[in-house]
C-alpha positions as CSV (number, residue, x, y, z in Angstrom):
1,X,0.0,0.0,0.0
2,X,1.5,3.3,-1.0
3,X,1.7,6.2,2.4
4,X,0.1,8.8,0.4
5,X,-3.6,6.8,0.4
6,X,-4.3,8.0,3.8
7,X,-7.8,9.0,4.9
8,X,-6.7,11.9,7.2
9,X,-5.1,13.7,4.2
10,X,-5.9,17.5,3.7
11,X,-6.7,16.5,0.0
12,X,-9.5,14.7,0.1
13,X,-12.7,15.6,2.4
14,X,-15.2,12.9,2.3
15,X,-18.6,13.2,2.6
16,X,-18.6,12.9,6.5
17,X,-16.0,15.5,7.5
18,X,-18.3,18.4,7.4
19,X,-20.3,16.6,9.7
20,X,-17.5,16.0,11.7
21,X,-16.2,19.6,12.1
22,X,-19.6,20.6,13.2
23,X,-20.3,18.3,15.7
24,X,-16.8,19.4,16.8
25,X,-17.7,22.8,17.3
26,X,-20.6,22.2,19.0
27,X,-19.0,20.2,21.3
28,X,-16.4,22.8,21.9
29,X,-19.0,25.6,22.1
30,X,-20.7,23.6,25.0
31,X,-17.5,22.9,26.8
32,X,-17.2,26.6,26.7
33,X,-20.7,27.0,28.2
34,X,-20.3,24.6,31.2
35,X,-16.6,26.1,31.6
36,X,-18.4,29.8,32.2
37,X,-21.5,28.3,33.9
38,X,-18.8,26.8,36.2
39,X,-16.8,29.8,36.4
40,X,-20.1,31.5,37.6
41,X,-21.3,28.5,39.9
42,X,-17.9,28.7,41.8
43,X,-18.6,32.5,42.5
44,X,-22.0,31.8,43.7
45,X,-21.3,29.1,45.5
46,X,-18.4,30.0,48.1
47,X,-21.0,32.3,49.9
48,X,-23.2,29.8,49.5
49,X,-21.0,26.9,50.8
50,X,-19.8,28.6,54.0
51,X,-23.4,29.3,54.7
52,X,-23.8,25.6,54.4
53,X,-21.3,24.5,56.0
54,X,-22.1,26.4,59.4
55,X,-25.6,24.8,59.4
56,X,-25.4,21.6,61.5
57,X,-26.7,19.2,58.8
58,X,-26.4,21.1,55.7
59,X,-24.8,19.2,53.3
60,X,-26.1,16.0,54.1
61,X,-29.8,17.5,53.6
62,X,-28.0,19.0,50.4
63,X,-27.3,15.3,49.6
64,X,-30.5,14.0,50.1
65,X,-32.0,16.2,48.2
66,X,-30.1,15.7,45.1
67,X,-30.4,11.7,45.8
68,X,-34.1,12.2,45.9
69,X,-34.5,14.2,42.5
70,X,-32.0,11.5,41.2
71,X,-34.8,9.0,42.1
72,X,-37.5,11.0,40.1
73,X,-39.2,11.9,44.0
74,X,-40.6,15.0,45.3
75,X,-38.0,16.5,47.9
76,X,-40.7,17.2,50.3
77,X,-40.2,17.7,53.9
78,X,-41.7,14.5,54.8
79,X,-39.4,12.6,52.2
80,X,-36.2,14.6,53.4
81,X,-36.6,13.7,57.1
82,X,-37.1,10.0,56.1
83,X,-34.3,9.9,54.1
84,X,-32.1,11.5,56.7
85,X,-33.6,9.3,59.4
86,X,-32.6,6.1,57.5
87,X,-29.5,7.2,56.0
88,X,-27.8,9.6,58.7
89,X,-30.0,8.6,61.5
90,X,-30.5,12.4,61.9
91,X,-33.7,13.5,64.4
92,X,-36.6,14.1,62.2
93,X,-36.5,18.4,64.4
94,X,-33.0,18.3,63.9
95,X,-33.7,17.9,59.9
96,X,-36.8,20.8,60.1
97,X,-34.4,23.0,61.7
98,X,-31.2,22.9,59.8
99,X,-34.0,23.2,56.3
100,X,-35.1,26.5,57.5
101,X,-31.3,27.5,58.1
102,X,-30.7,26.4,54.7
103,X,-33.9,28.0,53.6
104,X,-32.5,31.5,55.2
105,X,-29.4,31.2,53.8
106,X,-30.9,30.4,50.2
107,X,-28.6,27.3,49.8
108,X,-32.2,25.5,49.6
109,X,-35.2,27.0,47.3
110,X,-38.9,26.3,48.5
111,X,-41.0,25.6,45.6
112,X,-44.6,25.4,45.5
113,X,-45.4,22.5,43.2
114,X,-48.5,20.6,42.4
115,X,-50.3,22.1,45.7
116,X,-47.0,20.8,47.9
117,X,-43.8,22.5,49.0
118,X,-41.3,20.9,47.3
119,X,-37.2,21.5,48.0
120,X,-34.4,21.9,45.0
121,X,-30.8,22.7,45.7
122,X,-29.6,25.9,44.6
123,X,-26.0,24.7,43.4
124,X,-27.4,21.9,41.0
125,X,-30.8,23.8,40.1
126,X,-31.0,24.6,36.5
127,X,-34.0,27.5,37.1
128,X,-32.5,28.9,39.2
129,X,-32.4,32.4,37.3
130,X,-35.5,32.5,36.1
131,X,-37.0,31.8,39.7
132,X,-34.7,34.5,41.0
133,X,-35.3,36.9,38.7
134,X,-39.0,36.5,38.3
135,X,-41.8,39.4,38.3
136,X,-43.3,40.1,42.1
137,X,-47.1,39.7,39.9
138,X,-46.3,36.1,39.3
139,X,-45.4,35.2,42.9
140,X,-48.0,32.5,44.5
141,X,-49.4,34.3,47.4
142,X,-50.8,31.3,50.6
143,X,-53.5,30.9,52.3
144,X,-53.5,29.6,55.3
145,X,-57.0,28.6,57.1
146,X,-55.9,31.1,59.7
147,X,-56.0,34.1,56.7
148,X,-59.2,32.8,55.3
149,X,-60.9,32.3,58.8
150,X,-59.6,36.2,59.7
151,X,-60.8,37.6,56.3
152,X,-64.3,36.0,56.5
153,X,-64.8,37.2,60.4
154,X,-64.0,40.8,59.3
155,X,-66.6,40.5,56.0
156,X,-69.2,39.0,58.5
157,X,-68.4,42.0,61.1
158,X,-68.6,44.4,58.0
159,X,-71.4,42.8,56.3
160,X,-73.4,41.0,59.0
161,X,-76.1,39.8,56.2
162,X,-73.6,38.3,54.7
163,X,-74.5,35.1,56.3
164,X,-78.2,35.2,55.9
165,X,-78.6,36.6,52.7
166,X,-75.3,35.8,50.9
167,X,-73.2,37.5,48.4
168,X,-74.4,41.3,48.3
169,X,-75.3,42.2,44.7
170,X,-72.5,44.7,42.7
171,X,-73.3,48.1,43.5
């Protein structure tokens, strides 16, 4: 066989090596991404990981957390404490508590999902900028049965036919 019949000569591009330099590029550009996502993570995260690490259990609920979404489960607080109960045979208060420090210190995001409260990590979670940075309209606002039973005894105080006759027609 003669040397000059190689396939990675300059001369001749075959039908596939287009395709090859793009996918290239692509893969470079996302290298690129991750490397600046990265670069951005590390900044966010030292504040973030000496708030965690001064919380007694932080980065074993951190763990959990992650292990749970791994498992396709709702980090919710009952699942948390259960998994840190098995695992780390951490008191099911001790677990409440050290969430809310976490919660204070934004290392963990509360998100209402699906009529729960549901927990993501802020170092691994993707939305985190659009949750961040989202308009104060499109907040959900709670109701607890305490709200709802103070807002319906000042409307019966203010409207004592309320009861009797229901709603008042629009004036």
């Amino acid at each position: 066989m003669a040397s000059g019949s190689s396939s990675s000569s300059p001369e001749k591009a075959g039908p596939g090596r287009g395709r090859a330099e793009a996918k290239l590029q692509r893969q470079r550009a996302r290298q690129a991404q991750q490397q600046e996502a990265a670069a951005v993570g590390q900044q966010q995260g030292a504040s973030l990981g000496n708030a965690v690490a001064k919380v007694q259990h932080g980065s074993k609920i951190l763990e959990s957390i992650d292990q749970l979404r791994r498992r396709k489960a709702r980090p919710s607080t009952d699942r948390i404490c259960n998994f840190m109960l098995r695992k780390f045979a951490v008191d099911v208060a001790d677990t409440i508590a050290s969430l809310h420090k976490l919660l204070e210190c934004e290392a963990v995001i509360e998100v209402d999902y699906k009529g729960g409260s549901s927990y993501r990590n802020a170092f691994n979670w993707a939305k985190i900028k659009s949750y961040k940075n989202r308009p104060e309209g499109f907040t959900k606002l709670k109701f607890s049965q305490a709200t709802l039973n103070d807002a319906f005894g000042a409307l019966v105080l203010t409207e004592p036919d309320y009861i009797d006759q229901g709603v008042p027609p629009h004036r």
